[in-house]
N, C-alpha and C positions, 0 to 999 in steps of 0.2 A: 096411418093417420093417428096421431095423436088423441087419448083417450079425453074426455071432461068432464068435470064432477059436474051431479053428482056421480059415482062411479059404484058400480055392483060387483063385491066379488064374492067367491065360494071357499071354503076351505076342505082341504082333504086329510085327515086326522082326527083323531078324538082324543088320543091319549094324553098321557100325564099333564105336558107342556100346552095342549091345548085350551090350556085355561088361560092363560099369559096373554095368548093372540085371543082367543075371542071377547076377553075383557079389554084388552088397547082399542081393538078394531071399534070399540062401540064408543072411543071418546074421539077419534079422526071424524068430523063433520061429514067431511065430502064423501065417504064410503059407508055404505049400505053391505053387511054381511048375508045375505038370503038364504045359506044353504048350506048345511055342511054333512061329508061324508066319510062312515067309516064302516068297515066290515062287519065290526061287531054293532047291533042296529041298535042295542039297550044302549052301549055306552054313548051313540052319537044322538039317541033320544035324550038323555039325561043333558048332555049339553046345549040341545038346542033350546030345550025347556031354561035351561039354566041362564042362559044365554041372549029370551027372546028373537029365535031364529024359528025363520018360515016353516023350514022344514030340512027332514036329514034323507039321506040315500045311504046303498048300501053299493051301489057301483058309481064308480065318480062320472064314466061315461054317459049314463043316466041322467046324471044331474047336469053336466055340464051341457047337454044338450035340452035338456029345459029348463035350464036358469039363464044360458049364454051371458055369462057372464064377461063384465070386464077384463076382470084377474082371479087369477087363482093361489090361493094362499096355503102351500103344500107343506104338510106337516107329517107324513106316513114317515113310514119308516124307511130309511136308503135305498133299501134293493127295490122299490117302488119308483122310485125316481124318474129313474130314465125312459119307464114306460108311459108315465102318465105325460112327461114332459115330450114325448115323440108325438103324443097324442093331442095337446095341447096345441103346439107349437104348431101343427100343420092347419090349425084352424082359429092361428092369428090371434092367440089370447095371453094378456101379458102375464108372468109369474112373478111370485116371489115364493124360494124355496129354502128350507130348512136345511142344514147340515146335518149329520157327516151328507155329502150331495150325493155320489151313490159308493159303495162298497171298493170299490179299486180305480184306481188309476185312470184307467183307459175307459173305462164307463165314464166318468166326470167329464174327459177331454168330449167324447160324444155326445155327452147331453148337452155341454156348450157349445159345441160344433152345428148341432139341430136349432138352438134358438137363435144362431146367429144366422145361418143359412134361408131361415124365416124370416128373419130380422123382428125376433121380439123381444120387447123389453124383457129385461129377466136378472133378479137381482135375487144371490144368495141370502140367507137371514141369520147371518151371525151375527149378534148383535151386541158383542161384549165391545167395540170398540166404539159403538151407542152409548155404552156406561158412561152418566155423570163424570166422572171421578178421570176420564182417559179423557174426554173431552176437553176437562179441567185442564189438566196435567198439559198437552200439547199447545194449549195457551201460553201457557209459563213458560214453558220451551221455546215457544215462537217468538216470544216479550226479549227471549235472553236473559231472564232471571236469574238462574242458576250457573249462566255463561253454556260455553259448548260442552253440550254431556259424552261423556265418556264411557261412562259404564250404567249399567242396568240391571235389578239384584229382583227379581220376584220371586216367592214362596208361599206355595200353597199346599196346606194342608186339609183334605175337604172328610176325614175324619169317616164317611158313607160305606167304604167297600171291609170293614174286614168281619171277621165273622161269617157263617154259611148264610147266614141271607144276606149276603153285604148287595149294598144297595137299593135295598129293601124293598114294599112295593111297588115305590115310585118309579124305578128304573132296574127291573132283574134281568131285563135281556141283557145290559150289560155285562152279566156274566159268562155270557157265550162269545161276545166279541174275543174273536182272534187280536186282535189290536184295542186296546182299549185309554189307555192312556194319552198318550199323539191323537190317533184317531180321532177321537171321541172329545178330549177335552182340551188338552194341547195346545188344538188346532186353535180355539179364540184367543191363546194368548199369542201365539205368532201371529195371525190377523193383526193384533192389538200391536205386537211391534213392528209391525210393517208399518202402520197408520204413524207410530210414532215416529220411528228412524229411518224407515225410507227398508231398501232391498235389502234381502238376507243375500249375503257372495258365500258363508261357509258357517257348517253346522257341525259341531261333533256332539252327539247322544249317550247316555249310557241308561238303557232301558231294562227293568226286570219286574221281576214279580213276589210281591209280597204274602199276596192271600192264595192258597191252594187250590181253593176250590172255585178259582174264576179260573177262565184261559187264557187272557192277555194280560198286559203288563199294566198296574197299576202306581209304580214308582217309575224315577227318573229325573237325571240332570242334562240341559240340552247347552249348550255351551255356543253363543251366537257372534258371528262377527258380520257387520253390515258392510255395506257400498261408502257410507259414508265413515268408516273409519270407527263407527261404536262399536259398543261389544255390550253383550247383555247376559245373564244366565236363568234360564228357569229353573228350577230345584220346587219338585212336583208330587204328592204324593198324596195318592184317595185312600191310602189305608189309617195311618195314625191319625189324631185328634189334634187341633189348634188349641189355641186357649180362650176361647168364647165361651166356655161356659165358666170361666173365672169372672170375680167382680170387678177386674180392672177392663176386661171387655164385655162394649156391650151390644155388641152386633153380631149378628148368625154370620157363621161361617160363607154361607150362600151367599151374600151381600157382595164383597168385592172377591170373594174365592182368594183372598191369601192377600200378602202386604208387597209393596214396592219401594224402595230404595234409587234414586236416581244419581249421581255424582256428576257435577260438571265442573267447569271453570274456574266457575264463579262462586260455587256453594253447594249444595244437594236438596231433595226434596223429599220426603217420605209421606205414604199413602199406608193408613191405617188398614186395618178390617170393617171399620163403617163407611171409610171414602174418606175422612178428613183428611186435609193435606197441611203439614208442617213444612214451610222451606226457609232454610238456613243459609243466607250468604256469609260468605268468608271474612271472616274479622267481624260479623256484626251475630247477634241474639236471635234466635229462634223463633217465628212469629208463624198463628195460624193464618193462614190461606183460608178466608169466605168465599164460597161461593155457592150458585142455588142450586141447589137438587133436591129430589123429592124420594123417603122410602115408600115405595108402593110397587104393585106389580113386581114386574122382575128384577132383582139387581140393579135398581136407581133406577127404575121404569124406562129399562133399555128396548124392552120392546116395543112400548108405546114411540119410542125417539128412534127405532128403525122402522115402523109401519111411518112415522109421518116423513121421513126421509125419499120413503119409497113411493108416495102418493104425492108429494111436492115431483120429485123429480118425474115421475110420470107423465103426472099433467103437465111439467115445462119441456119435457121429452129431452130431459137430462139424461146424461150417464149414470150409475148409480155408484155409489165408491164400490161397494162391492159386487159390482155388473161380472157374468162367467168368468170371462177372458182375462180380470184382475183375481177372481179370487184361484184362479188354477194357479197362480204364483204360489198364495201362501199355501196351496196344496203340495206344488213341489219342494218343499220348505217341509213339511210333513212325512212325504215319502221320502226324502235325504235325510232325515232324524232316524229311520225306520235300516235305508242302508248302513248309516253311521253306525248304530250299535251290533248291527249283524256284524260289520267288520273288526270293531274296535277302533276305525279311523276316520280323521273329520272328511266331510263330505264335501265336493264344492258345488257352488250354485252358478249359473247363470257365465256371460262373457266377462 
């Protein structure tokens, strides 16, 4: 049965990111936040105070059995996943869950295996292809502005990991991830070309590590060729600095995490560090591209525009673009980046 606002739901996390979701959650109308839980009981007090929430728990079993909630809004950390979503799932409650989804491979195919076998709504939260600036961009694409694009140039430089505290307070477990680059950050920009050009067929990787004193890979170029005949390349790397703190930019690096270049047909497009978009048809002048978005919250208030994605399509008991079953694609797309570089050779995907 289809849920109807208004709609109640709990979150499960406290940390860093949990600022992001509990501040979107409270400009969605129809959703009511009542309860959030995390292990450590200071940090999940401080944000419910923070937050205007009823109240916090320290076992989500706890809560979830005296809030019964609509949905559940899962923020822990990966290896959590699959437990809570076994948990969940068997007692009919719809989710939306945070990436990385859980630690390997074969955990994610099961924890989408569990909510489909429930049949519960259940939508990943990546939500960089939420960003303003991508939403923009496959407009343009779809108008035929640029003609048929051919190639696709992103680079990101997010400046965070080098140094013994790299990463700083805001994200240090990241220096124990075995995988940290693909895994971890990667993954939203393949999501993000999958939204734009359709299916990855072949990836070749070349992954390593910059900073010592982490244990996965913090640089990398991933080299992409699609179903539909594009090609794209990411060229990625959380150790060096961009140029945001120069006066010619003037957006945090965090904003759109690195620049895009597009090439088609017809002319090209380029996508700034703050999200402006410049597109350039062939034989004619360079003109900017308006369009509306807003800096607040996360990255163009991408999480605000994935929570209202998730509560429209709920209530109309839609699919969600990033529903399990879709995003295990661009997870195999992740783990072929992963084989790619172990071997030195490109990888294929799919029939």
């Amino acid at each position: 049965m289809k849920p109807t606002a208004p709609l109640k739901g709990v979150c499960i996390g406290a940390g860093y990111f949990s600022q992001f979701h509990l501040e979107a959650w409270k400009r969605i109308p129809e959703v009511t936040i009542t309860a959030l839980c995390d292990l450590d009981r200071t940090r999940a007090d401080a944000q419910m105070k923070a937050y205007g929430l009823e109240r916090c728990y320290t076992d989500y079993r706890e809560m979830i059995a005296a809030e019964k909630p609509d949905f559940i809004d899962i923020l822990s950390p990966p290896a959590t996943h699959l437990e809570i979503v076994d948990f969940a799932a068997r007692r009919g409650i719809a989710m939306i869950c945070q990436k990385p989804l859980a630690p390997g491979m074969d955990d994610c195919r099961t924890l989408v295996a569990l909510t489909e076998a429930h049949d519960i709504p259940f939508m990943v939260h990546d939500n960089w292809r939420w960003q303003p600036w991508y939403r923009e961009i496959k407009k343009i694409m779809d108008k035929g502005t640029i003609g048929d694009v051919s190639f696709a140039y992103f680079q990101m430089r997010m400046g965070d990991g080098w140094g013994p505290d790299a990463y700083l307070d805001r994200q240090p477990f990241f220096r124990d991830y075995e995988r940290l680059l693909i895994y971890e950050t990667g993954v939203h920009f393949i999501d993000t070309f999958r939204f734009l050009f359709g299916e990855v067929r072949r990836v070749y990787a070349q992954l390593y590590r910059l900073n010592p004193v982490i244990r996965g890979e913090d640089c990398g170029q991933v080299f992409f060729h699609f179903e539909s005949g594009q090609r794209a390349v990411m060229d990625a790397n959380r150790y060096n600095e961009d140029e945001s703190g120069v006066s010619l930019y003037k957006c945090h690096p965090r904003t759109t995490f690195g620049i895009m270049r597009l090439d088609g047909s017809a002319g090209h497009l380029i996508m700034d560090s703050c999200g402006d978009l410049t597109v350039k048809q062939l034989g004619r002048s360079s003109y900017h591209h308006e369009y509306y978005r807003e800096h607040r919250g996360f990255a163009g208030d991408s999480v605000y525009h994935t929570f209202r994605h998730f509560v429209d399509h709920l209530i109309a008991g839609k699919l969600f673009e990033t529903n399990g079953r879709e995003y295990l694609k661009t997870l195999e797309v992740v783990e072929a980046c992963y084989r790619s570089s172990a071997s030195g050779m490109p990888e294929a995907l799919g029939a």
